[in-house]
Structures are given as C-alpha cells and as structure tokens.
N, C-alpha and C positions, 0 to 999 in steps of 0.2 A: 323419256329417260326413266322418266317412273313403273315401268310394264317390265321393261328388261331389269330393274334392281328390286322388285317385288319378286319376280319368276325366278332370278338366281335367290335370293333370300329363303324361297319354299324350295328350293333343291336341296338346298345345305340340311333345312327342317327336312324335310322328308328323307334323306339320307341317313340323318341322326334318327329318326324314327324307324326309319325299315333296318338300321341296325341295334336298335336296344327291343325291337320286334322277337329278330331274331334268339337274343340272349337275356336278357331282363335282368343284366347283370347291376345294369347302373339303377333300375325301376327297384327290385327284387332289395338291391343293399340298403336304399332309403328308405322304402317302406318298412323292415325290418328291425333297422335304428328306431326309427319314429316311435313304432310297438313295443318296441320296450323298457324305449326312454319315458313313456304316457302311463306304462307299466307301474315303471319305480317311483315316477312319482308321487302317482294315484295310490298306490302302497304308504308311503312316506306321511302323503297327509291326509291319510285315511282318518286319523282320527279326531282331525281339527275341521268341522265343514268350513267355518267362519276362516279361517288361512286359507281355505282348498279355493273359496270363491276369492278372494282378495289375488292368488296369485296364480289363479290357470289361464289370462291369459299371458302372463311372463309364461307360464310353463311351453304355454302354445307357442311362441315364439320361440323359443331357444329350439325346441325340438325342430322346425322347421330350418333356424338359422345353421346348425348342427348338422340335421339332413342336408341342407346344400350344398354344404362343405362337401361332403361324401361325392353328389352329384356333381361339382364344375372339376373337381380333380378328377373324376372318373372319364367325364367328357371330354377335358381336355387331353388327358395326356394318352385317350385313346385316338385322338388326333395325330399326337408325335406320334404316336410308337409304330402306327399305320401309315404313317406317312401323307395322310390325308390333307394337315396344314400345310403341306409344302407345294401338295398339287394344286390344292385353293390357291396360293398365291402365287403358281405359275399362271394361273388362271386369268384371261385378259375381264377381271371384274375390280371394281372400287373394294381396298383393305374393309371398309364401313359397311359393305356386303357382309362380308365374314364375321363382321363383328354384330352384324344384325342377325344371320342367320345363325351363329352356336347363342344370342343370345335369347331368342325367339323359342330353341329348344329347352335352355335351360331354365326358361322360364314355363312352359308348358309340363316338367318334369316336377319341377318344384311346386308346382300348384294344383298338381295332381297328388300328388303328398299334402299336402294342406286342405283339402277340399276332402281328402279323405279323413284327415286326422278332427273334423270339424263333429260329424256327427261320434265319431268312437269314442273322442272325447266327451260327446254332451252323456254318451251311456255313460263313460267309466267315473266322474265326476256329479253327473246328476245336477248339470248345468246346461241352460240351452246355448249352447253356440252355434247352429245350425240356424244361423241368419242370413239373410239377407244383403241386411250391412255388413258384417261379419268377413262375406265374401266379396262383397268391394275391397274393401280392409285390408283382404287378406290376397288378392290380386296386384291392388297398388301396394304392398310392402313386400311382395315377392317380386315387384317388377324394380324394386328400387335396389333390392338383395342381388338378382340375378342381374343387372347390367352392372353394377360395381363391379360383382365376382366374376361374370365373365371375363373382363379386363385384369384384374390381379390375377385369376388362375391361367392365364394368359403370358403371364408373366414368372407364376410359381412352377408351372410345372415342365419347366427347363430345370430345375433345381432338382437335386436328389431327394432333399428334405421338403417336398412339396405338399405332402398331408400335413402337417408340422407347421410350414411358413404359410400357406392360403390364411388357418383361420386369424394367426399375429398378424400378417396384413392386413384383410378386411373387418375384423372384427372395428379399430380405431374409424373408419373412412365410412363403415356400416351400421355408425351409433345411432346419428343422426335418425336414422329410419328405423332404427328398434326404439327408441324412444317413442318416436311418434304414432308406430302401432300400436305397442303395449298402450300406451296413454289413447289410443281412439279405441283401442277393442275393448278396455277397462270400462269407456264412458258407453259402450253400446251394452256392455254385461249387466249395466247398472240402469238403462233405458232412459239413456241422455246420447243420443248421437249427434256431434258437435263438428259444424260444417268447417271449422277454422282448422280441425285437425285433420280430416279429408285435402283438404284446401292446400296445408302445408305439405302433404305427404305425398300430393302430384305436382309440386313446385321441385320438392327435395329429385323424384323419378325426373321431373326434365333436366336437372341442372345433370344427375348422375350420367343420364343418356346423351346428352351433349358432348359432357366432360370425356366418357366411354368411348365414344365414337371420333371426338379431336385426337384421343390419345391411341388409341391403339392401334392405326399406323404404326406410330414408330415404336408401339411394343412390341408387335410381333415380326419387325423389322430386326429385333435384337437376339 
C-alpha cells in the first residue's frame, strides 16, 4: 500500500511542479512579496541595530507566514478554477493522497521562499541567519504552516473572500508554531539552540498532520 500512495503523492507533486514550471506565477508572486516586505523593514530599522537584531527573526517569520498565504490560495484555487480537484477526487485514490500530495508542494514552494530569504536577509541586516539550525527551524515551521494551510485553504478557497478569510482562519490555529519558531530562531541568533524548542515544534507538525489528514475528507467533501 505504501508504493501506490507515495507514486500517486509525487504525481499530484510533479504535476503542481511542471505547472508553476511553466508560469512562475505562484514562485514569481512570493518571491516578490518576500523582497519587499525584507525591503521595508530593513529600511524601518535601519537606524536602530539593537531593535534590528532583537526582531528580524519576527521579521523573518511574518514574511514567510504572509508569502504562504499568497502561495496556498494561488494553489488552490488553481485547483477549482482548472478543475483539477474534482478529477483528483474522481480518481480511485485515498482523499489523504491529496492532502499529502498539494501539501508536499506547498510546502516545497514555501521553503524555497525561506531558504532564499535566509542568506538576503543576513546581507540586508548584517546578521548571520544563514545556519544550519536556522534551516531545521525553518523546514519544521514551514512544514507546520503549510499542512494547517493546506486544509484551511481547502476550505477558503470555495469562498469569494478567500485572500481575505485564509489569513483570519490560519492565522488563530497557526500561533502555536509562530511562537515556537520565533522563540527557537531568537535562541539560535543569540547561540543557544535549545532542543526543548525543536522538540516542541515536531510534536506541534505531528499533531497538525494528523489533525490535516483526519480532516480533510470531509473538507473537501463540502
């Protein structure tokens, strides 16, 4: 069982891949965001260094939670509009396929956004965040961001107001894990990487992945 629900899992991926290949609409609008929101910051507390290190990894994080908003509503409701979810679910495969395979892209989109904003940031602050830990860090809190959001944007983007209602939904259900990265990427800025916040942060990703995959049957049932 496990060979046929990996194989259909990398179709869904490679399909979401060979069409943002082609258009780089969903890659091209996040990156973009990211650039300019690291922009206004990096401008803003230009002239405090002591604020600038106290709060760029908040900075880092919002940009990222901000960019994914952009990316699960672009992914998904290039899903509806294509009609592509509905042939998924004519499709003789388990709902928890589909919910692995858009959440497997959205989380490769997202972390390629972060992974980029990692070293642009250590220029435009003059702060190293181009770690090691950093990129754990920064893997386990995008994998906990992008399976929530897959399931709510799942849910949002039947709705007209679905740029609008994504980030009021996830933001409340997505604290839990901005807390806990802010607070472990703060303790690696400051060269204390602390296992109890790692620890929590792949406790918080199982519970969400569980929770994502119990639930969204019947969300996109609806």
């Amino acid at each position: 069982m496990t060979t046929p629900f990996l194989k259909a899992v990398w179709t869904i991926v490679r399909k979401d891949l060979r069409a943002e290949f082609r258009t780089r609409e969903l890659f091209n609008s996040m990156i973009l965001f990211s650039l300019l929101s690291i922009l206004v910051f990096s401008f803003a507390l230009e002239l405090d260094r002591i604020a600038r290190e106290e709060v760029v990894s908040g900075v880092l994080w919002v940009t990222i939670v901000f960019a994914s908003f952009l990316g699960l509503n672009r992914s998904l409701a290039g899903e509806r509009e294509q009609g592509s979810m509905h042939a998924m679910m004519l499709a003789p495969i388990n709902r928890v396929t589909i919910y692995a395979g858009k959440l497997v892209g959205n989380f490769l989109f997202t972390l390629v956004i972060g992974l980029l904003l990692l070293p642009l940031m250590t220029v435009l602050y003059n702060i190293t965040l181009a770690r090691l830990e950093m990129v754990l860090v920064l893997a386990l809190g995008t994998l906990g961001l992008t399976s929530v959001g897959t399931l709510l944007a799942t849910m949002t983007v039947q709705t007209r107001s679905r740029e609008t209602l994504l980030p009021i939904a996830m933001m409340p259900v997505a604290l839990p894990v901005l807390i806990v990265v802010v607070r472990a990427s703060s303790g690696i800025l400051q060269g204390e990487v602390e296992i109890g916040w790692l620890a929590t942060l792949a406790l918080i990703d199982l519970i969400y992945l569980v929770l994502g995959a119990l639930m969204f049957e019947y969300v996109i049932e609806d």
